[in-house]
C-alpha positions as CSV (number, residue, x, y, z in Angstrom):
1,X,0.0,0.0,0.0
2,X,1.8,3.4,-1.1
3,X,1.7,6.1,1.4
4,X,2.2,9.7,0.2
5,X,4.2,11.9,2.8
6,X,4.3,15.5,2.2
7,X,7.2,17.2,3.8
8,X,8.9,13.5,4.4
9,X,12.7,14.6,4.3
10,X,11.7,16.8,7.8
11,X,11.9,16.1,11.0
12,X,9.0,14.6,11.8
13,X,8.5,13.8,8.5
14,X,11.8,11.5,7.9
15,X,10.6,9.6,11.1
16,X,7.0,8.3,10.2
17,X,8.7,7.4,6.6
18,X,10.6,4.7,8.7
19,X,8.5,3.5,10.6
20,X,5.5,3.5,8.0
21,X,8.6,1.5,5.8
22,X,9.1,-0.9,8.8
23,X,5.6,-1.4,9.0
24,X,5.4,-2.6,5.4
25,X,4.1,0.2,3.5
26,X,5.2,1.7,0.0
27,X,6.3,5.4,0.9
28,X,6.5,8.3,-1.5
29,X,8.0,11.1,-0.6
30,X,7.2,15.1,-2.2
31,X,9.2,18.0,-0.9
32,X,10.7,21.2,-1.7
33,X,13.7,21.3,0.9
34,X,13.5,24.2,2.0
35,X,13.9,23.4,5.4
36,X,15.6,19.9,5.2
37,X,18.3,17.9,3.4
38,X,18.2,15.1,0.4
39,X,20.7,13.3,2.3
40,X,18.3,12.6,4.5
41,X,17.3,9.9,2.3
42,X,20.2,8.3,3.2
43,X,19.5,8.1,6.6
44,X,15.5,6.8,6.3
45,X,17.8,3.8,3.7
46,X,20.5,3.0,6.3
47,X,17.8,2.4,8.9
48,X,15.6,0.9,6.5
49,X,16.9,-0.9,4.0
50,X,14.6,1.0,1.7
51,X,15.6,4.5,-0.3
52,X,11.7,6.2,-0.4
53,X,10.7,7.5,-3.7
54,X,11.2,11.0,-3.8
55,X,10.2,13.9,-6.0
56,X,11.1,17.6,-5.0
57,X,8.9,20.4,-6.2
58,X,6.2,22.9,-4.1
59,X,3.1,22.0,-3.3
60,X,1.7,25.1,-3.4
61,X,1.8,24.9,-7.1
62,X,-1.3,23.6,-8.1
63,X,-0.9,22.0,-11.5
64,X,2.4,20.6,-10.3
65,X,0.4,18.7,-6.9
66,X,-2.3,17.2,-9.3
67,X,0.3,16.0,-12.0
68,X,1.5,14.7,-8.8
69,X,-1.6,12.3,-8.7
70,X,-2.4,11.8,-12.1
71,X,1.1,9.9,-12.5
72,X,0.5,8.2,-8.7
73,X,-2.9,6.4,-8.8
74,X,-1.9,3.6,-6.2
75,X,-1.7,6.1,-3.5
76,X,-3.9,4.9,-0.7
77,X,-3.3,7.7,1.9
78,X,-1.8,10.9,2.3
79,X,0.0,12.1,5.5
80,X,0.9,15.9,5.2
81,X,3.4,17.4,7.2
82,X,4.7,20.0,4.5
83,X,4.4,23.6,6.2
84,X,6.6,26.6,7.5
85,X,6.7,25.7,11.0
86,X,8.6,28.5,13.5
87,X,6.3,30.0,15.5
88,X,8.7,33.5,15.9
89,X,9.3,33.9,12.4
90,X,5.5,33.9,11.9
91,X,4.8,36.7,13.6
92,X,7.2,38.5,11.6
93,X,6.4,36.5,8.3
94,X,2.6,36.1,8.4
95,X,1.5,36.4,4.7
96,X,4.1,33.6,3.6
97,X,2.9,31.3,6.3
98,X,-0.6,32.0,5.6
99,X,0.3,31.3,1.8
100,X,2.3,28.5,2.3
101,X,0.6,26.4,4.7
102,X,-3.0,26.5,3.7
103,X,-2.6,26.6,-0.1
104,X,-0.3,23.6,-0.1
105,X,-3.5,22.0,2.3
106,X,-6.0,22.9,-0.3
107,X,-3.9,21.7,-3.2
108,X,-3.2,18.2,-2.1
109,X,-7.2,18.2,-1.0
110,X,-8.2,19.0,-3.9
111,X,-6.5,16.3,-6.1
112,X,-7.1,14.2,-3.5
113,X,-10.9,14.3,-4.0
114,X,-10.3,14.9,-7.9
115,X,-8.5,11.2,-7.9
116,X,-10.2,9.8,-5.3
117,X,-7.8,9.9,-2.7
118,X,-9.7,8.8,0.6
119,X,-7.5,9.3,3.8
120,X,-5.9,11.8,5.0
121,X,-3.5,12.0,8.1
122,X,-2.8,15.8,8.7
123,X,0.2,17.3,11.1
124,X,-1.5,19.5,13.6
125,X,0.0,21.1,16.8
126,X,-1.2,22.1,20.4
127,X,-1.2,25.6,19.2
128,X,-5.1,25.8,18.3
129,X,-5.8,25.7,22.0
130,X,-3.7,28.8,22.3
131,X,-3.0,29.1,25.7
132,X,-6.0,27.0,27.7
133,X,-7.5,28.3,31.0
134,X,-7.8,24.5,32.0
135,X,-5.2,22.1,31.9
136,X,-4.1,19.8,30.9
137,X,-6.1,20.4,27.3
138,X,-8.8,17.4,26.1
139,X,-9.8,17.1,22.6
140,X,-13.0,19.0,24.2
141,X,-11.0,21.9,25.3
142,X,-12.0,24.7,23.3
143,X,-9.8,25.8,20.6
144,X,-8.6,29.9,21.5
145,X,-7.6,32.0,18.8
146,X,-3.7,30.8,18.2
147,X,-0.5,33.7,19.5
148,X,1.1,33.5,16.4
149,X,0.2,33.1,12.6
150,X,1.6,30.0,12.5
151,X,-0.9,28.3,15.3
152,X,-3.6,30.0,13.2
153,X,-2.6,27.8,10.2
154,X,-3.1,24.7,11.7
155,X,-6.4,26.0,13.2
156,X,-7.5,27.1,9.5
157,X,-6.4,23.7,8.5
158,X,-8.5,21.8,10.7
159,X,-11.5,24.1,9.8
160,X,-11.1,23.0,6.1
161,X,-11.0,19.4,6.8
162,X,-14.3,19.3,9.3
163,X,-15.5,21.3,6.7
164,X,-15.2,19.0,3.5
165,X,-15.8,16.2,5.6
166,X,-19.3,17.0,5.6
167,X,-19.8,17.1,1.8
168,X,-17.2,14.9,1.1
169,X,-18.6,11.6,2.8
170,X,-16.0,9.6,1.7
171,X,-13.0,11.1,2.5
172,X,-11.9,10.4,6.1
173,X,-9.8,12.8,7.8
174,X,-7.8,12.9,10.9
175,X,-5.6,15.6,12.6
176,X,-3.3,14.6,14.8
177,X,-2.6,17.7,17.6
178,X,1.4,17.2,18.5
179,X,2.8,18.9,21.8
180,X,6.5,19.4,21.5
181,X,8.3,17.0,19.5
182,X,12.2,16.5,20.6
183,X,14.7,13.7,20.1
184,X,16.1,11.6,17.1
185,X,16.5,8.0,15.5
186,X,18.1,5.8,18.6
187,X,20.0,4.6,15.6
188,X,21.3,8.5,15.2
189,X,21.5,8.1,11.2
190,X,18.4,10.6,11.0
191,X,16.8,13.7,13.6
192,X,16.4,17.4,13.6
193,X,18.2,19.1,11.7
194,X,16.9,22.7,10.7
195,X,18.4,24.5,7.7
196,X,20.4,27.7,9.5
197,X,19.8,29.1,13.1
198,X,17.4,26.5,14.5
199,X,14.1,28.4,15.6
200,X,13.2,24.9,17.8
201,X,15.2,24.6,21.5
202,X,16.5,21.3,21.1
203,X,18.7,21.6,17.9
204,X,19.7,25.0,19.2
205,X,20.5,23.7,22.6
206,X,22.5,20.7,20.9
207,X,24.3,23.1,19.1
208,X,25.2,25.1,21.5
209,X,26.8,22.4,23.8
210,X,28.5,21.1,20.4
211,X,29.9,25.0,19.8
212,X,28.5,25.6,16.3
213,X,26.3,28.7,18.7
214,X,27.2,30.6,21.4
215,X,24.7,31.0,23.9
216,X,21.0,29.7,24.4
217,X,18.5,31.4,24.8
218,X,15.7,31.2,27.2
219,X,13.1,33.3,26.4
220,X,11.3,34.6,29.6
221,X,11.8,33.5,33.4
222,X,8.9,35.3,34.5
223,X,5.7,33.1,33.8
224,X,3.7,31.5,36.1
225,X,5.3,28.4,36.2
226,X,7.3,26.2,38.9
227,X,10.5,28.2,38.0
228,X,9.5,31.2,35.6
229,X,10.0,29.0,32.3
230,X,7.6,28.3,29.4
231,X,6.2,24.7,30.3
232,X,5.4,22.0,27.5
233,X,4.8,18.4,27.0
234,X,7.9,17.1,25.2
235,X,7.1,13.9,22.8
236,X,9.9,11.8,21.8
237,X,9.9,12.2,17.6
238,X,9.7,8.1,17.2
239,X,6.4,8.0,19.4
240,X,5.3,10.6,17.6
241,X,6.0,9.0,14.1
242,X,4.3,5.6,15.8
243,X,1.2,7.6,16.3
244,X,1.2,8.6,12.3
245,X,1.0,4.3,11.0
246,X,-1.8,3.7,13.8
247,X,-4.1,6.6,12.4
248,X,-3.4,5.5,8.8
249,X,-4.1,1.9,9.3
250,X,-7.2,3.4,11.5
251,X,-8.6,5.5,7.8
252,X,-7.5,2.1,5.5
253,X,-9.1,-0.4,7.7
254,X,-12.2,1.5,8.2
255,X,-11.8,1.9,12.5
256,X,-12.5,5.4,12.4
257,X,-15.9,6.6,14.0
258,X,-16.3,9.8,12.0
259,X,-14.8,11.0,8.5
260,X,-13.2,13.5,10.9
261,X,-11.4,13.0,13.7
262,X,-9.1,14.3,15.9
263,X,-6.5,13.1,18.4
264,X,-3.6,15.0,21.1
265,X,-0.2,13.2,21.0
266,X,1.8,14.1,23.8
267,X,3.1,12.5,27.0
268,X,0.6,14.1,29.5
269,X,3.4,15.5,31.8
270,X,4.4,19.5,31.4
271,X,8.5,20.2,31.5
272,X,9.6,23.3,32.4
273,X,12.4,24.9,29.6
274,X,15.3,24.7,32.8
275,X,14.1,21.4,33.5
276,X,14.8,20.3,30.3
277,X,18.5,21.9,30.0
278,X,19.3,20.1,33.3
279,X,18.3,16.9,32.3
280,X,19.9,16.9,29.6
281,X,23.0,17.9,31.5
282,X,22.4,15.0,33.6
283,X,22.0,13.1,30.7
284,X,24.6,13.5,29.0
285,X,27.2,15.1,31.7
286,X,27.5,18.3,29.2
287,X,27.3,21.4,30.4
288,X,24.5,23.9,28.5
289,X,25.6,27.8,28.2
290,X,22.3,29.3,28.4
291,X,21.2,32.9,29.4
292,X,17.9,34.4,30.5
293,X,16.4,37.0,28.1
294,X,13.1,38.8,27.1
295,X,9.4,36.8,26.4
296,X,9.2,35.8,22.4
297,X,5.8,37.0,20.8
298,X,3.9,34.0,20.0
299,X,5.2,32.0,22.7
300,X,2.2,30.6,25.8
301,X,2.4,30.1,29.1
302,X,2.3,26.6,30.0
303,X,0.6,23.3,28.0
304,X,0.4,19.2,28.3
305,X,-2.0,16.9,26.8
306,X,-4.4,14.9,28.3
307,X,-3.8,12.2,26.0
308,X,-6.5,9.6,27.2
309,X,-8.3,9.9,23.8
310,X,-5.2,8.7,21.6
311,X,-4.6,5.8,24.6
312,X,-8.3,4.2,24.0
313,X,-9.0,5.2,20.9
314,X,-5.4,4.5,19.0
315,X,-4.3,2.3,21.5
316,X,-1.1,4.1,21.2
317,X,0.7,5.9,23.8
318,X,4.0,7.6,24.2
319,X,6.6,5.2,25.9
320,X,10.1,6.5,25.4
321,X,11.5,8.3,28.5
322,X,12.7,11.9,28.4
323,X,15.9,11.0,29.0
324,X,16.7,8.4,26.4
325,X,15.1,11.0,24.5
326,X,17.7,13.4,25.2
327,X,20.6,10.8,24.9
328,X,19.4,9.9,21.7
329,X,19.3,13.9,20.8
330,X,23.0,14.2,21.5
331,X,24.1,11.3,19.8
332,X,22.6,12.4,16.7
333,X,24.1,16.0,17.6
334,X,27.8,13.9,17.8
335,X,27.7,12.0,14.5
336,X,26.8,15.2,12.6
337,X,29.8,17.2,14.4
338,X,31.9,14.2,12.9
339,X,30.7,14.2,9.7
């Protein structure tokens, strides 16, 4: 059964290629690399076995996306993860992530339901909860209007699936809502790795300690949390991508309970930014050079999943433990310095 992953040289991306490949699936690949690396390939193969088909071009060219299609009729499911994704440089960039993320959404939708494409997985993120007066958030927490452009894109997103999903009564559609994904491939031949200055903590963090930047930065110690730092529920990236071959094989084998659904993935326990530096000092017995400066626009308080929803419903559940998490983050941080 071919899979068709937008955005599948990413982060997240490259994951849930290997472990839809280890699962048994047939996984093509479509991006435009403008945040991620061919040679990533090479990575999802080592692990693998398998090199992923792979064709680079933007989905947010329309004729381009439904050639796409017309040449790939054996697709069975989509999972689309390709989007501009830093919260910070939204604010400063909204028209292109406004353009970006929801045209390439309602280009692959459309040519899904033009060649009868039926399932879709689609990469959501905590953000359309904005930040929650009760927590930890439900699926039945009420969605806020997001802090940065960015969070509003996923939120639009959603809105256009629950939308078609009431004319479109074939299609099934599921978001998946991801907290804060961190960590790499425990085999370290594939994790995050941001083109440039790295607007996520963990890369810049790994960085730093490696000397490729010079400081960290923690935005904000004066929140109301346990010590003054932003608080969020940090996934490890291979539970994550776990979570992406249950919902598919949920759309293909008909398990799903509406033609729209949607599901938290997190860990259900809320880390404070310092905790996390110091355990991954105590991790890996490296010493982070961070500072304390000013709040970043777009940034919330504090928020963790309640995940009970993807436990009984998916059956699936996050089980790798923060700090393995973290080692793994390092040694993928290593065999890049040596490379």
């Amino acid at each position: 059964m071919k899979i068709f992953v937008t955005g599948g040289t990413g982060y997240i991306g490259s994951h849930t290629v290997v472990e839809l490949q280890q699962s048994g699936f047939e996984v093509v690949i479509v991006d435009n690399l403008c945040n991620s690396n061919i040679q990533v390939l090479d990575g999802i193969e080592k692990i693998t076995g398998i090199r992923p088909e792979f064709e680079q071009f933007d989905l947010t060219d329309a004729e381009a996306t439904r050639d796409f299609f017309a040449r790939h009729k054996d697709i069975r499911a989509v999972i689309h993860f390709a989007a501009l994704k830093a919260v910070g440089e939204s604010v400063e960039k909204p028209l292109e992530y406004y353009r970006n993320n929801l045209n390439s959404m309602m280009n692959v939708l459309a040519s899904m339901r033009e060649f009868g494409v039926k399932n879709l997985v689609f990469s959501s993120s905590c953000t359309v909860y904005g930040q929650a007066d009760v927590l930890p958030v439900t699926e039945q927490t009420p969605r806020k209007q997001a802090e940065s452009p960015y969070g509003n894109t996923k939120a639009m997103c959603e809105d256009i699936m629950r939308d078609l999903a009431k004319v479109e009564k074939e299609m099934n559609l599921i978001a998946l809502r991801y907290f804060n994904p961190i960590g790499a491939h425990p085999s370290a031949n594939i994790g995050e790795l941001p083109n440039g200055v790295p607007n996520n903590l963990i890369p810049y963090l790994t960085q730093t300690v490696a000397g490729i930047r010079e400081q960290l930065s923690v935005f904000g110690d004066d929140y109301n949390t346990p010590d003054g730092t932003p608080v969020r529920d940090y996934i490890d990236v291979v539970d994550l991508a776990k979570a992406h071959v249950i919902a598919i094989r949920r759309l293909i084998e008909g398990k799903n309970k509406a033609n729209y659904e949607y599901f938290n993935i997190g860990t259900g326990k809320g880390v404070s930014v310092l905790e996390l530096i110091h355990t991954f000092e105590k991790a890996t017995g490296k010493k982070v050079n961070y500072k304390i400066t000013g709040r970043r626009a777009g940034d919330i308080e504090k928020v963790w999943a309640d995940t009970s929803l993807a436990n009984q419903e998916l059956g699936w559940k996050a089980q790798i433990p923060l700090v393995e998490t973290l080692t793994n983050t390092w040694r993928w941080q290593e065999k890049l310095d040596r490379k």
